[in-house]
N, CA, C and O atoms as a MOPAC input file, in Angstrom:
PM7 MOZYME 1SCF
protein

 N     71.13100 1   -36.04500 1     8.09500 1
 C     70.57600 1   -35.86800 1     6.75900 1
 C     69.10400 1   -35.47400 1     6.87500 1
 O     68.42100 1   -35.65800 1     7.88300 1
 N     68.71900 1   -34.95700 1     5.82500 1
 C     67.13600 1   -33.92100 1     5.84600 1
 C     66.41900 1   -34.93300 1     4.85600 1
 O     66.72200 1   -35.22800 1     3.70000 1
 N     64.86100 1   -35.59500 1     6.05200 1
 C     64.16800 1   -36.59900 1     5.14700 1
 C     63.56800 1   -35.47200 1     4.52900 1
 O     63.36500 1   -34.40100 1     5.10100 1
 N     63.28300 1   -35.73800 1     3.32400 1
 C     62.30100 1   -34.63900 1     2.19400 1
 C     61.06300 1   -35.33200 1     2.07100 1
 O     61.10300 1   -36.55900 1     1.96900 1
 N     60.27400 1   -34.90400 1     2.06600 1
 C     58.73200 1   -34.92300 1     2.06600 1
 C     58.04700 1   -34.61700 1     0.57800 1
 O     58.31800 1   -33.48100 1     0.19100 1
 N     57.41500 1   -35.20400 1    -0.12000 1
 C     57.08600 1   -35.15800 1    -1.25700 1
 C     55.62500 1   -33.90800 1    -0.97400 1
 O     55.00100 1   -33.77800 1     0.07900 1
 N     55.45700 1   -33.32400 1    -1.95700 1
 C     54.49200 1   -31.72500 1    -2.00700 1
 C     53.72600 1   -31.83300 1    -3.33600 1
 O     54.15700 1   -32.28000 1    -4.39900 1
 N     52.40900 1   -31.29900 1    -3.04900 1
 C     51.52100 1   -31.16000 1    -4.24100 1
 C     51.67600 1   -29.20600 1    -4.35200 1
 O     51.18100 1   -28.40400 1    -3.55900 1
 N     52.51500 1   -28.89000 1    -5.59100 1
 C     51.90200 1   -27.84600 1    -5.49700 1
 C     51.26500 1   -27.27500 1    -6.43700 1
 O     51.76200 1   -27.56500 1    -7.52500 1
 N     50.03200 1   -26.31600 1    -6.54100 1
 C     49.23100 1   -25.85800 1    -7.49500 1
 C     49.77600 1   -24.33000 1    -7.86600 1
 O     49.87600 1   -23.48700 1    -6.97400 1
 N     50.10500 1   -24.05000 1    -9.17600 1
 C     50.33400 1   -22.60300 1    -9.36100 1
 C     49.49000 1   -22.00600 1   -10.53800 1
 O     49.26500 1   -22.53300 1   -11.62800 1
 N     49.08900 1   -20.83500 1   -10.09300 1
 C     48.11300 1   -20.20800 1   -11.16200 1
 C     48.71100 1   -19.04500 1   -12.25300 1
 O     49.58100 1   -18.18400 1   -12.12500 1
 N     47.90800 1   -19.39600 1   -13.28600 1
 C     48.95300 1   -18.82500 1   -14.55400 1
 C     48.77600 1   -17.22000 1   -14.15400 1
 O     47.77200 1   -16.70000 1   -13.66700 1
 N     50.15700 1   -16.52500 1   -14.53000 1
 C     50.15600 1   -15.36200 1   -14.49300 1
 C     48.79800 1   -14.45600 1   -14.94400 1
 O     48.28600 1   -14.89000 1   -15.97600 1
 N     48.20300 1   -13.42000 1   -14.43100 1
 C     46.75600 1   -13.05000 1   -15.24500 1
 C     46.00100 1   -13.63400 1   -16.10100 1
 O     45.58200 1   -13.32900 1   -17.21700 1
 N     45.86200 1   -14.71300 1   -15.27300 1
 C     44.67700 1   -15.54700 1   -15.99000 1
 C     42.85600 1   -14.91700 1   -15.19700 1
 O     41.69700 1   -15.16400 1   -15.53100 1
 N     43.32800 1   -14.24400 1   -14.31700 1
 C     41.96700 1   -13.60800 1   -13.88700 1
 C     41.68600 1   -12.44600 1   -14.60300 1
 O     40.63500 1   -11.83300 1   -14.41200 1
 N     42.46900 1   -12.10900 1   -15.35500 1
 C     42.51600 1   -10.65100 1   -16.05600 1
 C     41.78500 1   -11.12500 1   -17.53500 1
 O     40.79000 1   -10.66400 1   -18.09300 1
 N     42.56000 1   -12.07000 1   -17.86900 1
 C     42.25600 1   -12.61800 1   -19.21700 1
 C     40.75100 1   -13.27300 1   -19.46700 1
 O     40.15000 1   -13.27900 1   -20.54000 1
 N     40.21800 1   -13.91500 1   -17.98900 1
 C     38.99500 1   -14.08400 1   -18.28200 1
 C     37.91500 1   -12.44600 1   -17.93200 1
 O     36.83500 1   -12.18800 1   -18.46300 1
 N     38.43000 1   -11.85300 1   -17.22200 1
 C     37.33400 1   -10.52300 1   -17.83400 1
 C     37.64900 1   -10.28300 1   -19.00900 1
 O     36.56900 1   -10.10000 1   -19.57100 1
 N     38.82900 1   -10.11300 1   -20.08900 1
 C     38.50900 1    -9.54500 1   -21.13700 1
 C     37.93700 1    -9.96300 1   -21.95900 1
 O     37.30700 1    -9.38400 1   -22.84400 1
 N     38.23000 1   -12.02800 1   -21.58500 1
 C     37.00800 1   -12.56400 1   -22.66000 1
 C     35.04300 1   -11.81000 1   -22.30700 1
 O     34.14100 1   -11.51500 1   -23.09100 1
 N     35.13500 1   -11.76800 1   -20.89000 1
 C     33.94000 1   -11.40000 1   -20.14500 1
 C     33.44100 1    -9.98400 1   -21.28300 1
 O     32.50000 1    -9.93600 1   -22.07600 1
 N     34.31800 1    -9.12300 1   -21.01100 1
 C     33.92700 1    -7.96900 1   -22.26800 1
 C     33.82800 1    -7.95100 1   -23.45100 1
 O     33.00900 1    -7.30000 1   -24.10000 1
 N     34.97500 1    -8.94400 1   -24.00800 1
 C     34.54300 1    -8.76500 1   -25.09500 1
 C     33.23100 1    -9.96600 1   -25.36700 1
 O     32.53700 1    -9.66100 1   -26.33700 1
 N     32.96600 1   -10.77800 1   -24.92000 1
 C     31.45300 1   -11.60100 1   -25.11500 1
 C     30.07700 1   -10.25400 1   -24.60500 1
 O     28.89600 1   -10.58300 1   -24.71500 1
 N     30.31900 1    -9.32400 1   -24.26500 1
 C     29.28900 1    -8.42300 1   -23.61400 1
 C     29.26500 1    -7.40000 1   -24.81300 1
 O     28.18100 1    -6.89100 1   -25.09600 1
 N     30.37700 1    -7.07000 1   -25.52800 1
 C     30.30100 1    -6.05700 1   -26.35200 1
 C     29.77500 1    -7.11500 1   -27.53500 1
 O     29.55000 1    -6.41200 1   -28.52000 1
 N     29.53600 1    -8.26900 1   -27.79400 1
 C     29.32100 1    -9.33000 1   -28.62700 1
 C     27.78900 1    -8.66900 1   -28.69300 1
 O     27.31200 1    -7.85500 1   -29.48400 1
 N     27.05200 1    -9.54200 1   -27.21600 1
 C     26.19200 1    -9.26000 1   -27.05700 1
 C     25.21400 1    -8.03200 1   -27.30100 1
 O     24.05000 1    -8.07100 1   -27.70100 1
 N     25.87800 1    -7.09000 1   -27.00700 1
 C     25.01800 1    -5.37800 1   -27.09900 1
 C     25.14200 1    -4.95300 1   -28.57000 1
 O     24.34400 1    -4.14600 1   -29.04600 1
 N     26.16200 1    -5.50200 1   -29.31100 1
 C     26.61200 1    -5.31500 1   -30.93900 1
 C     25.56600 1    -5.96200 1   -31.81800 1
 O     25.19100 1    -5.52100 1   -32.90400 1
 N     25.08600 1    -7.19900 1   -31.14500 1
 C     23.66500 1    -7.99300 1   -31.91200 1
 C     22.97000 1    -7.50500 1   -31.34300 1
 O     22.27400 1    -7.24300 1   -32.32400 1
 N     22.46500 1    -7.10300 1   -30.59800 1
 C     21.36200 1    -5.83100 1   -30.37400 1
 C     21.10600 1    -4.74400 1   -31.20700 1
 O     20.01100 1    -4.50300 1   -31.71700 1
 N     22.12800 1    -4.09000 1   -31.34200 1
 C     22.53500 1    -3.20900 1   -32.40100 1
 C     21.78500 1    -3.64100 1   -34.24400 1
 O     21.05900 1    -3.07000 1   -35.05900 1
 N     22.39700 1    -4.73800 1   -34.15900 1
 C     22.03900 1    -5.55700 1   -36.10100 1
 C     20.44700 1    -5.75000 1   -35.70100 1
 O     19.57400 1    -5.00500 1   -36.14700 1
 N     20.22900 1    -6.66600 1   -34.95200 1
 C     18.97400 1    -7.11200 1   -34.19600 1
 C     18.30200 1    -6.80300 1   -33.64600 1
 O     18.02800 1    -7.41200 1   -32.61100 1
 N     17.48700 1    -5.40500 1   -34.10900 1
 C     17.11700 1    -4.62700 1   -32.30400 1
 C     15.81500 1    -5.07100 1   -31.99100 1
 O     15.37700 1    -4.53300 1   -30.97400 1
 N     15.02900 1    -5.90100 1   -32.54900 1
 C     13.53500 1    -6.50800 1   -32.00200 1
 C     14.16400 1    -7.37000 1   -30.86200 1
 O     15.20400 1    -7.98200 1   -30.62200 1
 N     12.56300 1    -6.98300 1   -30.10500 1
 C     12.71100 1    -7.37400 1   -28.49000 1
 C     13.16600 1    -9.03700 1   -28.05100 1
 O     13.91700 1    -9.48300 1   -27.18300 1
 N     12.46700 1    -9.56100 1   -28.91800 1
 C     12.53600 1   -11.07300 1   -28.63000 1
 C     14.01900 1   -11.62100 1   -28.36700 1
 O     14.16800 1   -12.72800 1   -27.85100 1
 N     15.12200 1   -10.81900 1   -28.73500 1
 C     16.24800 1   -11.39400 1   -28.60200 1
 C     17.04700 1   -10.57500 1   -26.95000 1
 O     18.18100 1   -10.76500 1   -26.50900 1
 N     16.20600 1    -9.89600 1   -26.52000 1
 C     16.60800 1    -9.19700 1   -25.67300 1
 C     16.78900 1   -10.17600 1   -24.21600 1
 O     17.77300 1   -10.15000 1   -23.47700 1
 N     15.43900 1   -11.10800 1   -24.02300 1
 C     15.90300 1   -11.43200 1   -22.67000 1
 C     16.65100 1   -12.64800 1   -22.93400 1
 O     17.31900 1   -12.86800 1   -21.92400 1
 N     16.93000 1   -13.85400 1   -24.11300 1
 C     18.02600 1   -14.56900 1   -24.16800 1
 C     19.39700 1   -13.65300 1   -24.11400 1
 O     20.27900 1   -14.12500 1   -23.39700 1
 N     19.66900 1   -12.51800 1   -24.71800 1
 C     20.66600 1   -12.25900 1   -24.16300 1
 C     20.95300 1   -11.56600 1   -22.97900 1
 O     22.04500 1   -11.03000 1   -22.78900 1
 N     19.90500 1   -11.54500 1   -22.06400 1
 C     20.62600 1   -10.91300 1   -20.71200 1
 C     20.65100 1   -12.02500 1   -20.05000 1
 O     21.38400 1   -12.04500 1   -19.06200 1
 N     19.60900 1   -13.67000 1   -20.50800 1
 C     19.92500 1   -14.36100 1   -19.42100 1
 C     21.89000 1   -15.04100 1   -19.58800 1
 O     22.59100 1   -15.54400 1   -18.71000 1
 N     22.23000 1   -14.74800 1   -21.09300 1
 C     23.47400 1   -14.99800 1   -21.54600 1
 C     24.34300 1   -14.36400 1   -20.66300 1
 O     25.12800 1   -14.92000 1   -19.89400 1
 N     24.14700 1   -13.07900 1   -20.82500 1
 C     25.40700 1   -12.11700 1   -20.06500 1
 C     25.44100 1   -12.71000 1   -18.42200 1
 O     26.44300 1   -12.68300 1   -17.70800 1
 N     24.07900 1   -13.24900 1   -18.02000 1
 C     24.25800 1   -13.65300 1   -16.44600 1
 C     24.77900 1   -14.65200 1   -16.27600 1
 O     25.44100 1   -14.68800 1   -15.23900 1
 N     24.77300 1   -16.08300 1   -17.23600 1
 C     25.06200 1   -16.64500 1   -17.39300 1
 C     27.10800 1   -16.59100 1   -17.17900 1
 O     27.92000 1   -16.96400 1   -16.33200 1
 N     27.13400 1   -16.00400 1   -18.31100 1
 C     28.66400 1   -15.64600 1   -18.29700 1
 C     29.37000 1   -14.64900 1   -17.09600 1
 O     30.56700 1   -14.36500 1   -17.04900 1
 N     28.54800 1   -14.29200 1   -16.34800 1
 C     29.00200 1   -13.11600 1   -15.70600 1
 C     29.20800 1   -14.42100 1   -14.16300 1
 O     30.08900 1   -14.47100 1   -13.30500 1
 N     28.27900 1   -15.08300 1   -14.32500 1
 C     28.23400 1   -16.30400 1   -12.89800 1
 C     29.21700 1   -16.98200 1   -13.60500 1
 O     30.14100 1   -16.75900 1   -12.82300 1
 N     29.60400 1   -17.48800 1   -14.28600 1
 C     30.97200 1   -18.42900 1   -14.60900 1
 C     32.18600 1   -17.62500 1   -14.61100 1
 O     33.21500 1   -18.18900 1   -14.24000 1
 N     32.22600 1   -16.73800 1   -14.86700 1
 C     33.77000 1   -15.45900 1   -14.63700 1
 C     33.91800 1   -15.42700 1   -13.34200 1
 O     34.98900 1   -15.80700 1   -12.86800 1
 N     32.72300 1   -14.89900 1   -12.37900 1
 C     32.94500 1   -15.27800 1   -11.31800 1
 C     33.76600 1   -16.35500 1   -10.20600 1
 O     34.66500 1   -16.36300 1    -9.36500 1
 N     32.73000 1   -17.25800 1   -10.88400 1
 C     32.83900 1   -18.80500 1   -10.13000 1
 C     34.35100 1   -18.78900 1   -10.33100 1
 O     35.12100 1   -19.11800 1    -9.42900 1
 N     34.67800 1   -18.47200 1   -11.30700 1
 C     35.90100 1   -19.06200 1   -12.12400 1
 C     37.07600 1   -17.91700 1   -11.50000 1
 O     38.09800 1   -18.39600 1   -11.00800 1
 N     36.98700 1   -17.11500 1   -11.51800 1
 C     37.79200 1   -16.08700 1   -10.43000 1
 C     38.01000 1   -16.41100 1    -8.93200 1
 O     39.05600 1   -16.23300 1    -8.30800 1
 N     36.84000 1   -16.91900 1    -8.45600 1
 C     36.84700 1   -17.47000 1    -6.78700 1
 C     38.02000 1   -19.05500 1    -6.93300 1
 O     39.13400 1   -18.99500 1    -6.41300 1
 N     37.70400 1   -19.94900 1    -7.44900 1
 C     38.79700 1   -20.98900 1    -7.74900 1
 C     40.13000 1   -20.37100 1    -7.82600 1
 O     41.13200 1   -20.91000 1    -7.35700 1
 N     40.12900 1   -19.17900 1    -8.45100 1
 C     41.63300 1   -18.07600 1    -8.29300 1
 C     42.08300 1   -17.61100 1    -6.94100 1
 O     43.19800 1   -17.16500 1    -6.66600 1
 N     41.27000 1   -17.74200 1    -6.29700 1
 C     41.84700 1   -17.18700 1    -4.76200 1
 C     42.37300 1   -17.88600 1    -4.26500 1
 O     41.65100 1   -18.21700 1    -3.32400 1
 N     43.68900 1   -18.68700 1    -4.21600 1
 C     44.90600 1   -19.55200 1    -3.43200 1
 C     44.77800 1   -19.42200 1    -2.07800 1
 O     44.69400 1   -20.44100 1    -1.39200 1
 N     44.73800 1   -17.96900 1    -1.41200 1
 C     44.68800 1   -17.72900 1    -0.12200 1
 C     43.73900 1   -18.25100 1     0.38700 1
 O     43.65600 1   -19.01100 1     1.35200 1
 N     42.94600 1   -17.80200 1    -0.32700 1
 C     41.27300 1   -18.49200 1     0.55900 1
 C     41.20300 1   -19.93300 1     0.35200 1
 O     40.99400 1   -20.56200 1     1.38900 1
 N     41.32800 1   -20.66400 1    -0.78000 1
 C     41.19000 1   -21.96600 1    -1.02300 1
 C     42.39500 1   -22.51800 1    -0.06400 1
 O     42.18900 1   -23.68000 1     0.28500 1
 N     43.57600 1   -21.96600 1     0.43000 1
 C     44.11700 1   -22.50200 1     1.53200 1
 C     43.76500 1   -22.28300 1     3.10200 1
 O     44.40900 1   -22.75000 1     4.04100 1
 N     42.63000 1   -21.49200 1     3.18200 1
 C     42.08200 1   -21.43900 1     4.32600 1
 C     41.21700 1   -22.88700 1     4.75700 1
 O     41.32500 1   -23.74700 1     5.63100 1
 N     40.25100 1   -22.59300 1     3.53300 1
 C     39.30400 1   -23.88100 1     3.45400 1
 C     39.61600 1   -25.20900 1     3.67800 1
 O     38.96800 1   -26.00900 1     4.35300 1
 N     41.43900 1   -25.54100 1     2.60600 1
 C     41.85000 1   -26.65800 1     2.95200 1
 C     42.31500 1   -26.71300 1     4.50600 1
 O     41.95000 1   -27.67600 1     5.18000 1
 N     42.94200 1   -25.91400 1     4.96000 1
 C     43.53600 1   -26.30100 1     6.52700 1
 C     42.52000 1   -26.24000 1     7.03800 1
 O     42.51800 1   -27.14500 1     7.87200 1
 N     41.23800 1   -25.51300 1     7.08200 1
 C     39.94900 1   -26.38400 1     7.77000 1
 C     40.03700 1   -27.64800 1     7.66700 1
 O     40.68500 1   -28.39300 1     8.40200 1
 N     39.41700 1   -27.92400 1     6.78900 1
 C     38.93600 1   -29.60600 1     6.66100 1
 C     40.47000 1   -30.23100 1     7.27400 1
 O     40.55400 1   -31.34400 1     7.79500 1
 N     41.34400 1   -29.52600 1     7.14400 1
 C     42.56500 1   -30.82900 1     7.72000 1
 C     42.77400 1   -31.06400 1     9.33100 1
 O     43.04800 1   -32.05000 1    10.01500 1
 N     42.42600 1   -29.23400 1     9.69500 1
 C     42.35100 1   -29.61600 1    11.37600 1
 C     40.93800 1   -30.96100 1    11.79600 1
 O     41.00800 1   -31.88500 1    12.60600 1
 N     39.68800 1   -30.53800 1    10.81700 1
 C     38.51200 1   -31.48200 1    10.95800 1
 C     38.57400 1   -33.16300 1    10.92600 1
 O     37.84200 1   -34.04300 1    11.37900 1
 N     40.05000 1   -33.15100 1    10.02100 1
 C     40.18500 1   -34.30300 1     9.86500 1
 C     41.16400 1   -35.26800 1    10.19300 1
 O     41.27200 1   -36.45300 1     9.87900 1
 N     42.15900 1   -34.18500 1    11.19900 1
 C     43.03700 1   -35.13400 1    11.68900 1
 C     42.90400 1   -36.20700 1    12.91100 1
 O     43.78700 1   -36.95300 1    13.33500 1
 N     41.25700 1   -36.04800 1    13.45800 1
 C     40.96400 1   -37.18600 1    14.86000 1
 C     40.40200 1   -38.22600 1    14.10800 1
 O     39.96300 1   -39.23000 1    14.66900 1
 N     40.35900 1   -38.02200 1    12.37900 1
 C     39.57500 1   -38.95200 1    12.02100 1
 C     40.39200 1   -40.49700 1    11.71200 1
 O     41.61900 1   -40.43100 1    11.64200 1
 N     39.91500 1   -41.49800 1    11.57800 1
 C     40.70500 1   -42.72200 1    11.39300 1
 C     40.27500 1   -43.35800 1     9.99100 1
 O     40.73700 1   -44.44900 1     9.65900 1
 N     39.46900 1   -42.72800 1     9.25200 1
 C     39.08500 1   -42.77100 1     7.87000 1
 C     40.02500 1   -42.10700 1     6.99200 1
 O     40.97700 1   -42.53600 1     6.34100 1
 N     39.37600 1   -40.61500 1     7.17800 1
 C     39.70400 1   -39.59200 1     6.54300 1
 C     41.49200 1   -39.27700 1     6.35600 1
 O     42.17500 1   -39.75500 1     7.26200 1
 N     41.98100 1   -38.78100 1     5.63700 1
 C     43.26100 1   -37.90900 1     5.72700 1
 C     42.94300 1   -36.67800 1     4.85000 1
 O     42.27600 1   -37.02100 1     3.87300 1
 N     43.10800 1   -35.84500 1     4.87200 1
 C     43.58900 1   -34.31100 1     4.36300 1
 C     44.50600 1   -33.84200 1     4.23300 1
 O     45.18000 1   -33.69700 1     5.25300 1
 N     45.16200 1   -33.24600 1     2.68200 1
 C     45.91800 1   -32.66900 1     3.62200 1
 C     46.54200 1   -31.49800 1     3.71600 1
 O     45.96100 1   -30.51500 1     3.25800 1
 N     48.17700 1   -31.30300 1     4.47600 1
 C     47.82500 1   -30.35500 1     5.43700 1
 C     48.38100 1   -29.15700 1     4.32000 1
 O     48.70700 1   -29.60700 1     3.22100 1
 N     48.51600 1   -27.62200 1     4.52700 1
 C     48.95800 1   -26.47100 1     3.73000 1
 C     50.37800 1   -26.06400 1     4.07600 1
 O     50.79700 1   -25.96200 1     5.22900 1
 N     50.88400 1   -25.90400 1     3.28200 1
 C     52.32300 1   -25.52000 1     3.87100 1
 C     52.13500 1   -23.95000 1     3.58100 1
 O     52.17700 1   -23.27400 1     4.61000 1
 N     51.99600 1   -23.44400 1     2.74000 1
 C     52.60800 1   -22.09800 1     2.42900 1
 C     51.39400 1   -21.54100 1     1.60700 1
 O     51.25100 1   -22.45500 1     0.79600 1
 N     50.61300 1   -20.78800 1     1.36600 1
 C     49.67400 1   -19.87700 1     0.33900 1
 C     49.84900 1   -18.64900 1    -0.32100 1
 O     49.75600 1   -17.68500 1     0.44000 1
 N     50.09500 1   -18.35600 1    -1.61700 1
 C     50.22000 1   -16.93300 1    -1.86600 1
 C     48.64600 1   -16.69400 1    -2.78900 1
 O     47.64200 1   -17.37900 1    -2.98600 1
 N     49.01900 1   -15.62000 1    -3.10000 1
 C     47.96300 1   -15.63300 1    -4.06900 1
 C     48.17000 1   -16.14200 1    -5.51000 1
 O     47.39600 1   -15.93700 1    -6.44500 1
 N     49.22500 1   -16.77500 1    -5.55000 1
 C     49.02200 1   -17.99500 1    -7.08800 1
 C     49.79200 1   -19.32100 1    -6.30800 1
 O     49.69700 1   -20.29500 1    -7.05500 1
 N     50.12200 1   -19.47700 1    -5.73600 1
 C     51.11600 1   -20.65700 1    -5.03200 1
 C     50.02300 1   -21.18600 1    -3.93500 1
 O     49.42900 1   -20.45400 1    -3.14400 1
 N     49.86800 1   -22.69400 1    -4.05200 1
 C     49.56500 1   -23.26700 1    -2.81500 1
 C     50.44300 1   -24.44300 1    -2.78800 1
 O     50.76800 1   -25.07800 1    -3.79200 1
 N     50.72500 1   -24.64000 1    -1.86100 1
 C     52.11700 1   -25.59700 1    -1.74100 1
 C     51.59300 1   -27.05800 1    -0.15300 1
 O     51.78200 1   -26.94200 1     1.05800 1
 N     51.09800 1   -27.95800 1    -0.75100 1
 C     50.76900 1   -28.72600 1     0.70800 1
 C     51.28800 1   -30.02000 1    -0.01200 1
 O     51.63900 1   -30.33500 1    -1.14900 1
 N     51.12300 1   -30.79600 1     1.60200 1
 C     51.40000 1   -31.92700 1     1.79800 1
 C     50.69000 1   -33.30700 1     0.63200 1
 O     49.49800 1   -33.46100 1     0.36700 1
 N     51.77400 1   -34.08400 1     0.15700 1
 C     51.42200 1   -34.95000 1    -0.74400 1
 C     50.81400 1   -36.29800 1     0.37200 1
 O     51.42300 1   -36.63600 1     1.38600 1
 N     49.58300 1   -36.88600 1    -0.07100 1
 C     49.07400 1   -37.92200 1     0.95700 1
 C     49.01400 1   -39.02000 1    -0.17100 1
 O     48.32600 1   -38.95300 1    -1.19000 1
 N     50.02500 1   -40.23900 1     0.26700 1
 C     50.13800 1   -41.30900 1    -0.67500 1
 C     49.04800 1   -42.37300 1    -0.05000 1
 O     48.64800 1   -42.44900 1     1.11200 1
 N     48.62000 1   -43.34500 1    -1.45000 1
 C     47.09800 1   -43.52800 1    -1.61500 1
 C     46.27500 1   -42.75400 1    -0.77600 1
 O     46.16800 1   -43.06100 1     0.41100 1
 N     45.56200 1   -41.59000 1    -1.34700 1
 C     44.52000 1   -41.04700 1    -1.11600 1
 C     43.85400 1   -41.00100 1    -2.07700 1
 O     44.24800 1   -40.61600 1    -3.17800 1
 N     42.40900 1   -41.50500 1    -1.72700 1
 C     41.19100 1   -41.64700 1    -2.65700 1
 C     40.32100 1   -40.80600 1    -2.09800 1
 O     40.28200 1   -40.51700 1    -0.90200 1
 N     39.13500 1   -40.13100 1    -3.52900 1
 C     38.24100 1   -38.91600 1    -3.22900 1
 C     37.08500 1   -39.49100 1    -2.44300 1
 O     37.21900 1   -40.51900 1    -1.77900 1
 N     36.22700 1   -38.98600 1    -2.50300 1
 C     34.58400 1   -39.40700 1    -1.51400 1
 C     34.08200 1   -39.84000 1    -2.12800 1
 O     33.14000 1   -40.36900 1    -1.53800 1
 N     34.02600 1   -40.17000 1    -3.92200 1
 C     33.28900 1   -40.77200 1    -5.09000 1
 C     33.70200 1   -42.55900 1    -4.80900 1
 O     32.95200 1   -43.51600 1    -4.61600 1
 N     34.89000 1   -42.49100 1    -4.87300 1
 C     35.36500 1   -43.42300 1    -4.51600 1
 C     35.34600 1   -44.30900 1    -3.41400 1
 O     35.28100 1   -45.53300 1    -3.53400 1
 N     35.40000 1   -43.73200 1    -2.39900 1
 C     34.93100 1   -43.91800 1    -0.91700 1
 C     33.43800 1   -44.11400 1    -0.86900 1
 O     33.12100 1   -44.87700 1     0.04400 1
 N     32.65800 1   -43.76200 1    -1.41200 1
 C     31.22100 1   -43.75800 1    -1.91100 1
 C     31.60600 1   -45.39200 1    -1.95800 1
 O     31.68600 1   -46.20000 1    -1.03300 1
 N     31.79200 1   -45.54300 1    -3.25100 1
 C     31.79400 1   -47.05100 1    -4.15000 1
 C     32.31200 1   -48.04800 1    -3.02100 1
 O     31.67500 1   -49.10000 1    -2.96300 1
 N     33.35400 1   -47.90000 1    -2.11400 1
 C     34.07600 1   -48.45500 1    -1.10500 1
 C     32.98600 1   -48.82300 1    -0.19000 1
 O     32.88900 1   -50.04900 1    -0.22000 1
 N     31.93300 1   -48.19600 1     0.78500 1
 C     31.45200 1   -48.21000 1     2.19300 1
 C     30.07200 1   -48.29100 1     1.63400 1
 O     29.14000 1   -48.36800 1     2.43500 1
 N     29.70900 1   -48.27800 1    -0.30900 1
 C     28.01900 1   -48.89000 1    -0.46600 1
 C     27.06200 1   -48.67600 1     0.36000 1
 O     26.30900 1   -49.54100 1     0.80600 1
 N     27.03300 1   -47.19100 1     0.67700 1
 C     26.04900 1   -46.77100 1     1.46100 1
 C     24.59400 1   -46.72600 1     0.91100 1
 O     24.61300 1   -46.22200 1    -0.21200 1
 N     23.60000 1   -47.00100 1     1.22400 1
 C     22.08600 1   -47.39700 1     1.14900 1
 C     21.76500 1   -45.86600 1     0.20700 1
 O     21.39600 1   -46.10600 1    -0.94200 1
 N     21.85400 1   -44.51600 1     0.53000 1
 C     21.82800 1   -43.38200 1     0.17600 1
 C     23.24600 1   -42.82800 1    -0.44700 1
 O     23.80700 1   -42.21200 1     0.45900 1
 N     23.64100 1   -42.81900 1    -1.04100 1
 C     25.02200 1   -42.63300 1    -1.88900 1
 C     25.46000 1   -40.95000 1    -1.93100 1
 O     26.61700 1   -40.55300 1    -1.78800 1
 N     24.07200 1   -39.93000 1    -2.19600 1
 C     24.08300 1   -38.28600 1    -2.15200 1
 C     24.19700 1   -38.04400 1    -0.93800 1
 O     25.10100 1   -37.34300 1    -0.48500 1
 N     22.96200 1   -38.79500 1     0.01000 1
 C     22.87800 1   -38.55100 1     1.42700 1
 C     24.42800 1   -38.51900 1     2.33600 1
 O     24.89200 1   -37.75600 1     3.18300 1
 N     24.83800 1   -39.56700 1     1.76800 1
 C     26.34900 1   -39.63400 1     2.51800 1
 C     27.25700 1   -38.85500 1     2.19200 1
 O     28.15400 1   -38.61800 1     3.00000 1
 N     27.24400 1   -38.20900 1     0.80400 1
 C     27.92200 1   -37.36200 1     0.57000 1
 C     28.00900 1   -36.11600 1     1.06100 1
 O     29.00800 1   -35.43500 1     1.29100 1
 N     26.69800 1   -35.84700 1     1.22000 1
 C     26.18200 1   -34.70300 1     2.03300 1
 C     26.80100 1   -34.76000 1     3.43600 1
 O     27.74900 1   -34.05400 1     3.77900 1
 N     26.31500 1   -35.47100 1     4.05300 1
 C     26.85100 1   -35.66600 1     5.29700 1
 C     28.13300 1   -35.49000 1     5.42000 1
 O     28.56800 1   -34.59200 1     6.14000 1
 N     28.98800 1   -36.37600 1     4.69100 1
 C     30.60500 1   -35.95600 1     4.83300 1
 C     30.95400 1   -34.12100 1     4.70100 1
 O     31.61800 1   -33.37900 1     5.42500 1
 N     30.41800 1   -33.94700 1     3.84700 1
 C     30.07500 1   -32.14500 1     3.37300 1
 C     29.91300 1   -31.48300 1     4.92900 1
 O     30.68700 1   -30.70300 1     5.48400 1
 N     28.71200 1   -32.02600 1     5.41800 1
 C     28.48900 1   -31.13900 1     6.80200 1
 C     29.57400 1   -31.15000 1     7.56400 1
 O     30.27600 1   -30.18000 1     7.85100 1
 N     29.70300 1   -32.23800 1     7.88500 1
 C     30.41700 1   -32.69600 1     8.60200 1
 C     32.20100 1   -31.86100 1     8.50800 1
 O     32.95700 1   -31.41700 1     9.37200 1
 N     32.26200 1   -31.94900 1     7.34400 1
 C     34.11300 1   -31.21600 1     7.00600 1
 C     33.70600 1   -29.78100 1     7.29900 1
 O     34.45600 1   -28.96100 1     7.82800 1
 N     32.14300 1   -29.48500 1     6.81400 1
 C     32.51200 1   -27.99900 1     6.86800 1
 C     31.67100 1   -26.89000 1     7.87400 1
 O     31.46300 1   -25.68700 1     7.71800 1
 N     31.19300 1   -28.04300 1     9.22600 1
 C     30.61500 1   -27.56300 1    10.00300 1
 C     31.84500 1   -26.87300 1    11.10100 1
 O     32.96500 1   -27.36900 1    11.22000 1
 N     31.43900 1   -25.81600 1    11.74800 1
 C     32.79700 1   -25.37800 1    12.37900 1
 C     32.88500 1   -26.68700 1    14.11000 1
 O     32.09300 1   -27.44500 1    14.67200 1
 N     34.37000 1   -26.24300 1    14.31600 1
 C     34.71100 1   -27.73000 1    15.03600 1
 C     34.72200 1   -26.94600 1    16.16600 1
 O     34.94600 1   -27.45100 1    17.26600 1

């Protein structure tokens, strides 16, 4: 008989990267349209720091869309973390570009938590450190 293994998997909505550029355009044609009603200067550099604004969150928000890559990153930290006797990670089974499919790790708690757990003297500092540490190459 086949033991089955319990799986976390994450799937990303059909063109949802598409859908946030068109909000991206149409908030830009927003923007250049009150220019248009509004054309004194003073409103000019709040709205370009706007459009950068929005243009760095479409972004950001597109990179979280990359499955492939965000399953690279995770099987890093999992090879980093399998000599550890703290830590667990875990591991990737399969990546597409909307599918990531890995291993379910029963009780696993985040580093916030683990924070609160090990009451370290510096609370950021340690966080940091764990940071280097996962994502220094091994």
């Amino acid at each position: 008989m086949e033991h089955l293994v319990p799986v976390i998997i994450k799937i990303g909505r059909h063109n949802l990267d598409r859908e946030f550029l068109m909000g991206k355009t149409s908030i830009g044609l927003m923007l250049v349209s009150s220019q248009y009603w509004a054309p004194h200067g003073k409103l000019t550099p709040f709205l370009k720091a706007m459009t950068e604004q929005i243009d760095g969150f479409v972004e950001g928000f597109r990179g979280e869309l990359q499955f492939e890559r965000e399953a690279e990153v995770q099987a890093a930290f999992s090879r980093r973390a399998r000599s550890s006797t703290v830590w667990r990670v875990p591991e990737v089974y399969r990546a597409t570009p909307r599918v990531i499919e890995m291993e379910y790790v029963e009780g696993a708690v985040n580093i916030s938590r683990a924070v609160q757990h090990f009451r370290p003297a510096d609370p950021l500092a340690y966080r940091r450190e764990l940071a280097r540490k996962f994502c220094s190459p091994s």
